[in-house]
Structure formats: structure tokens, C-alpha cells
LUMGUTOR-697069 format. One record per residue: y, x, z of N, C-alpha, C in turn. Coordinates in steps of 0.05 Angstrom, whole numbers, plus 5000, padded with zeros to 4 digits. Example, Ala and Ser with C-alpha at 12.3 -4.5 7.8 and 13.67 -1.06 7.14 Angstrom:
BEGIN
488652645156491052465156493452645156;495552575142497952735143500152585157;
END
This chain:
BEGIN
478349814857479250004877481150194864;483250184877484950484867484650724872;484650884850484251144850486051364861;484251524880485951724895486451984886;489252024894489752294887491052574899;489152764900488853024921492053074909;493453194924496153374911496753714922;494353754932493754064932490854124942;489254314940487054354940484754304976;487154255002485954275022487553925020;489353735008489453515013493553605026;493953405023493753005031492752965005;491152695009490452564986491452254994;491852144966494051874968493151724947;493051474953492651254926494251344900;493651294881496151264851496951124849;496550864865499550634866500850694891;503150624886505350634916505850404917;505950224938506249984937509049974953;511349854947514249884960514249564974;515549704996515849425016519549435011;520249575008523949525013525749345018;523949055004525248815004523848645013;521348715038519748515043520148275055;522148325081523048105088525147975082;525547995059526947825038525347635022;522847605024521847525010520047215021;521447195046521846905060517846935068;516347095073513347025080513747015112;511546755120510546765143510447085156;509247025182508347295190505047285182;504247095179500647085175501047115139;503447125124503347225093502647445091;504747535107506147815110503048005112;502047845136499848095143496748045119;497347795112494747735096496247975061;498747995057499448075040499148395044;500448485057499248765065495548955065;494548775081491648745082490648745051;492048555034491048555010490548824994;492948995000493549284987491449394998;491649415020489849515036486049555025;485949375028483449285014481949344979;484749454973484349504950485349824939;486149954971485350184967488150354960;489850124965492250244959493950434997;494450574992495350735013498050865028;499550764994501250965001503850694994;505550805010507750635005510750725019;512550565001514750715012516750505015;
END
């Protein structure tokens, strides 16, 4: 699981990985990749992305 991190004392709090999509649909996945690939981050706690 990835570890979260507060960035001021009342929050937002955000994963420490950023996971970047920028070039996702470049990257030729189904739509059932796509969402099984997402889901994956997901699942592992990752949150934040740009």
C-alpha cells in the first residue's frame, strides 16, 4: 500500500506516488485495460495523479 501524505495540518492528504496518465491513450489499451489498469493504482492506494 502507498503511503499517504498530509500537506498541512487540517489536510488534503495524497498518496506519495503520482501516477501520470498524459500519454494514456497512446498507449493502444482496450477500454477493459484501461480500466483494469487504473483500478490497479487504485487498489494500491495510489491517489493522486496528474
Amino acid at each position: 500500500m502507498v503511503q499517504r501524505v498530509t500537506i498541512a495540518p487540517q489536510g488534503p492528504e495524497f498518496s506519495r506516488f503520482v501516477m501520470g496518465y498524459w500519454r494514456l491513450m497512446d498507449w493502444n489499451m482496450s477500454a477493459r485495460q484501461l480500466v483494469s489498469f487504473i483500478e490497479e493504482h487504485l487498489d494500491l492506494g495510489v491517489t493522486t495523479v496528474d
